[in-house]
N, C-alpha and C positions, 0 to 999 in steps of 0.2 A: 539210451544215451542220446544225449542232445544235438541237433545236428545243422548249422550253421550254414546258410547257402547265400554267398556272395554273388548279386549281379551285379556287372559292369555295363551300360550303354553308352556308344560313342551314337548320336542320333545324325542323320543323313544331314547335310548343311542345306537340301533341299526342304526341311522341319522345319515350321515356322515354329513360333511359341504357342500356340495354340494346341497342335501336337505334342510340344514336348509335357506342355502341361497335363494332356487328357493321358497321353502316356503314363506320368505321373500318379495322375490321382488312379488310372487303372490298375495298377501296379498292387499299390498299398491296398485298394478295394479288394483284392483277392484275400485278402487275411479274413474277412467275413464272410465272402462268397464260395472258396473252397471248404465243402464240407465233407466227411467220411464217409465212404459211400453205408456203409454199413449203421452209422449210428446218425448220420445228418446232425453232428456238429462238428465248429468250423474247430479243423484240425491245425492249422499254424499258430503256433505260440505266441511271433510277434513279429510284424514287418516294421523297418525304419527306411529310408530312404527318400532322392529327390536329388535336385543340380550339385552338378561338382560347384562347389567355389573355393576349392584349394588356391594359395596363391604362390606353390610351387607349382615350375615347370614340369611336373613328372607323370601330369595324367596319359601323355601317351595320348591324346585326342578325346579318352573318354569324357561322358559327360553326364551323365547321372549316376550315380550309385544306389543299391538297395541291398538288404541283409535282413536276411527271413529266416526266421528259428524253429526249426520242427523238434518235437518231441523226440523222435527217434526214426533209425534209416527209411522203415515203414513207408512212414508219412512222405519223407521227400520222396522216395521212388517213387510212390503214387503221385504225389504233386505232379514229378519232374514227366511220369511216362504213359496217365492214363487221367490225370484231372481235368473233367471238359471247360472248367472256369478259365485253368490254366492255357491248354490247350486253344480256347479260343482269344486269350490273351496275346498268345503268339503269332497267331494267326494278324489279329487286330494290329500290330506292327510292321507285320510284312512290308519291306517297303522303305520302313519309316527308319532303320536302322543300318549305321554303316557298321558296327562292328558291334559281338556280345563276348563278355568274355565271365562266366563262373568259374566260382574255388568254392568248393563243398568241403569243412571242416566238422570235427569234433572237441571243443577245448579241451586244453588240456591232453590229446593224444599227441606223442612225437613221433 
């Protein structure tokens, strides 16, 4: 069942554009760089993401959004808790981030 992983970054006000850009295109790069370990293809369905430009008040300071689509729980567990692409993605912002905030969905589940 399909499984929907919401990030939020609020990025440090010390981030120039430079950062938030490389952040960026890091981000989305992991949809071809995370592969299964067991079959080496790339397991995420589909990343979208990049700058908030909502022109309501309600981000709450965040400032980029992204939504990565796995296949099923599988996949994201492995993403979220043993993927080195990922894992060194997280690494690569240390720092660069004042706040993160994920909601892990399934459509259509209430």
């Amino acid at each position: 069942m399909t499984i929907v992983h919401i990030v939020l970054f609020q990025l440090k006000s010390t981030a120039d554009a430079t950062a938030a850009d490389d952040i960026t295109k890091y981000m989305l790069a992991l949809r071809d760089q995370c592969v299964h370990p067991d079959t080496g293809v790339p397991y995420i369905k589909s990343t979208i993401g990049g700058l908030n430009n909502s022109k309501e008040p309600l981000s709450g300071g965040l400032t980029h959004a992204f939504v990565v689509e796995f296949e099923n729980e599988q996949d994201r567990d492995y993403y979220v808790k043993e993927d080195p692409h990922h894992k060194a993605f997280k690494a690569s912002i240390n720092g660069k981030i004042e706040k993160v905030v994920v909601v892990d969905f399934t459509p259509g589940v209430f």
